[in-house]
C-alpha positions in Angstrom: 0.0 0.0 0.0 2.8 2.3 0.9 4.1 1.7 -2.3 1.6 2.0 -4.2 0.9 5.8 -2.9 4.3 6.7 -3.3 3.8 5.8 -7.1 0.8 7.7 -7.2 2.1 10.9 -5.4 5.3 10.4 -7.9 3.1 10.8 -10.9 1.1 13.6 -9.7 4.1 15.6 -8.4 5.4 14.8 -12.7 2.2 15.5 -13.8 2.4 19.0 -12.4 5.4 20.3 -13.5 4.4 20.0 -17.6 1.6 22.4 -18.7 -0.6 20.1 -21.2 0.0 21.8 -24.5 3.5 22.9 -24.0 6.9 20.9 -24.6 9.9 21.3 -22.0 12.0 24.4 -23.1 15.8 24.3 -23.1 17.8 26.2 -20.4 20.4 27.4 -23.8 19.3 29.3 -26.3 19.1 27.1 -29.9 21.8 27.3 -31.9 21.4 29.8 -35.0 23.2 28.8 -38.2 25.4 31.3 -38.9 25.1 34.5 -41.7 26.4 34.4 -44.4 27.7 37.6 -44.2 30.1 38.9 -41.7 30.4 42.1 -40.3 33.2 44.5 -41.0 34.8 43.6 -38.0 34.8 39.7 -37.9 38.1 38.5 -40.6 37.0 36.8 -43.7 39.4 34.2 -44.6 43.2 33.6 -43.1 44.0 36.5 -40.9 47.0 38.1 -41.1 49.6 35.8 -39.2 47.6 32.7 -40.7 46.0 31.5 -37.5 42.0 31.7 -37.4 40.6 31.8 -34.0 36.7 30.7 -33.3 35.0 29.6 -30.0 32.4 26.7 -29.8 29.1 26.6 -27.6 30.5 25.5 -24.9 28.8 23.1 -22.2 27.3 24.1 -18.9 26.5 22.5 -15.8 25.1 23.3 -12.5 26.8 27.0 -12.9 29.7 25.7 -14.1 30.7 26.9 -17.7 33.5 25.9 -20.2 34.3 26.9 -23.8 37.1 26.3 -25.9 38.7 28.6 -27.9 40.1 26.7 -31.3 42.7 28.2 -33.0 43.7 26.9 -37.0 46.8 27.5 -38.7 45.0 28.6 -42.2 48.2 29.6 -43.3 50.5 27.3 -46.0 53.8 27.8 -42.7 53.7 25.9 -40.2 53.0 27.8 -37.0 53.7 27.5 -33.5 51.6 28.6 -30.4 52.4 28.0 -26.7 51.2 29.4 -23.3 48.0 31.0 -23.0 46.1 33.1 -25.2 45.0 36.4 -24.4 41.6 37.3 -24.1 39.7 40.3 -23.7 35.9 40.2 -22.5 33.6 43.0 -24.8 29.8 43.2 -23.3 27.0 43.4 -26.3 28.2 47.3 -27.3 31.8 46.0 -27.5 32.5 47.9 -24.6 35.9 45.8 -22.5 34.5 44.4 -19.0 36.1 44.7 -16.1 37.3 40.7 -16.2 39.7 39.3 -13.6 41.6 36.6 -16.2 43.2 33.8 -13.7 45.0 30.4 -15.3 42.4 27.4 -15.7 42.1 25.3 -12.3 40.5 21.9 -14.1 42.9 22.3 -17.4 45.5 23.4 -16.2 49.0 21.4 -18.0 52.2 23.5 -17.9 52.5 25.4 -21.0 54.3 23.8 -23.6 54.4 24.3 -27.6 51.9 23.7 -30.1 53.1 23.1 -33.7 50.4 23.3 -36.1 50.8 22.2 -39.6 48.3 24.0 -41.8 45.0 22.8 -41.4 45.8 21.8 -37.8 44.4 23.4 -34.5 44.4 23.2 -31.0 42.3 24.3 -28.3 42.5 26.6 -24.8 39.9 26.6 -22.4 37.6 29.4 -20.9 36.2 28.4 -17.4 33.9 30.2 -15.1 30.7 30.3 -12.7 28.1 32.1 -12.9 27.8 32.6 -9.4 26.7 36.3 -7.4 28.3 37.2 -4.4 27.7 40.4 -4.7 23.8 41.5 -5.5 24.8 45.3 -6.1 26.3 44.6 -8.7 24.7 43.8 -12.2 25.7 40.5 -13.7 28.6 40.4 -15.7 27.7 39.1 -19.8 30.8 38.6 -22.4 28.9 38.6 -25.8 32.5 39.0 -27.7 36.0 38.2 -27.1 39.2 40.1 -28.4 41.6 37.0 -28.5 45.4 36.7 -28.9 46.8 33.5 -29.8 50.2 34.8 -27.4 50.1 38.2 -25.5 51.5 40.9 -27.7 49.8 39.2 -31.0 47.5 40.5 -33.2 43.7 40.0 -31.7 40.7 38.6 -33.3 37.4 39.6 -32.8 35.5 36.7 -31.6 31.4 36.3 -31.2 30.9 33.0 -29.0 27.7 31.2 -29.8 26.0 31.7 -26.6 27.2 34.6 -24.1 29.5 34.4 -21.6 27.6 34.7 -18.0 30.4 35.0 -15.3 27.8 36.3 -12.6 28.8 39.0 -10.5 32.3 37.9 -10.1 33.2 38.8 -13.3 36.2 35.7 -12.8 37.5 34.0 -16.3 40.1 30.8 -16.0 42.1 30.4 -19.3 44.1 27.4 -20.2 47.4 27.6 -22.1 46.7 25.8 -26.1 46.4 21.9 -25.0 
């Protein structure tokens, strides 16, 4: 008997949570293909330097956030990258956020170089939270990236997929090119 009511209050409690009509909605937004034209901004082609840098959607979980960075040699030279990349967070205006960039705590190898033949590439890591520990101040939303395959190099303009939400500790780990 006890059983059998536990069954029954499972199905109710399941019942109530869909509205009849409606299918569940995902927590990320769908991805978009992409235009076919880019703005001014955004390089068409091989960059300058021959290394193309693009981010993927990422994976979240339970406030916890990664997102790799790729990086292709596009070039016809082999190239080489080591350490980590430098990365600048731009809100949706482009304006720069006030970021605090630390080195990645769960991908975190020794940096080492990375030769890429053309066509190769290699991946770093962005990690964050989006935790608030601070309510007065507004959350903290990356919707572009200025990126640097090596501090000092030439930065690309990058548009991640989905935004970055680092929360209100505006915190952003970076691995070195794995």
């Amino acid at each position: 008997m006890r059983i059998r009511g536990l069954a029954l209050l499972t199905v109710v409690l399941l019942a109530g949570c869909a509205q009849p009509g409606t299918e569940p909605q995902n927590t990320l937004p769908t991805p978009v293909a992409s235009p076919s034209v880019k703005s001014e901004e955004e390089p068409v082609g091989c960059p300058a330097g021959g290394l193309k840098i693009e981010a993927d959607r990422g994976d979240a979980a339970m406030g916890y956030r990664e997102m790799s960075l790729h990086v292709t040699n596009c070039g016809d030279t082999a190239v080489t990258v080591s350490g980590q990349p430098e990365v600048i967070v731009l809100d949706k205006d482009k304006d720069v956020q006030d970021i605090k960039i630390v080195p990645g705590v769960h991908h975190n190898q020794s940096a080492h170089p990375v030769a890429l033949a053309p066509g190769q590439s290699t991946v770093a890591v962005l990690a964050w939270r989006n935790t608030y520990d601070d309510i007065s101040k507004p959350p903290v939303s990356g919707a572009y990236l200025y990126v640097a395959p090596a501090p000092g190099a030439t930065r690309q303009l990058v548009k991640p997929p989905v935004p970055l939400d680092l929360g209100s500790t505006a915190r952003l780990e970076v691995s070195v090119w794995l």
